[in-house]
C-alpha angles and dihedrals in degrees: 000000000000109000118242118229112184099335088317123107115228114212118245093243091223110158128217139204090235119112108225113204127171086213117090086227138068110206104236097003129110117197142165113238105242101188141292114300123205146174126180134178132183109205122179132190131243120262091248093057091041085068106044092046080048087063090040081056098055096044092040133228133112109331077223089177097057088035087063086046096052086042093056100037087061094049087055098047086044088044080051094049098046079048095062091034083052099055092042087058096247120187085192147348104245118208097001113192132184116215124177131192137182111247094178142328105323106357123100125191122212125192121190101196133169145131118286118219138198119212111240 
């Protein structure tokens, strides 16, 4: 299970043997599409980092606090992804492809999406 640091879930870190290419071609590799692969996560921060980034937001400069939980919310939908890739016996994750949304104040959700193969 990922570990939680003030209301964000940190990624495991856990590492994998797929190749993962935003291009819908390996170069010398010849492969069977298996299915579409995705992970998704919604963070949130906590109310005290919200005000202080709100006054970040009025006298201007990087919101870096939003910036590391956006960082980590895409390291754990991209940790998802490789998960399900993982148990389908992917090779690779094929145009892969990253997507957020804002579900509600303060909580953004990121999706790492893309097509699992197999090398033939």
């Amino acid at each position: 299970m990922a570990k939680e640091e003030a209301g964000v879930t940190e990624p495991k870190g856990l590492t994998f043997d797929i190749l993962l290419t935003t291009t819908e071609t390996i170069p010398g590799k010849q492969y069977e599409i298996i299915g579409i692969v995705q992970g998704n996560t919604i963070q949130t921060k906590n109310i005290g980092r919200d005000i202080t980034q709100g006054f970040r937001h009025i006298a201007g400069g990087e919101l870096k606090a939003y910036v590391d939980m956006v960082s980590k919310a895409r390291a754990l939908a991209t940790e998802r992804m490789l998960e399900e890739a993982e148990m389908m016996g992917a090779d690779a994750v094929v145009g892969l492809r990253y997507a957020s949304s804002t579900v509600a104040a303060g909580a953004a959700e990121i999706l790492a999406f893309g097509t699992a193969v197999k090398y033939v």
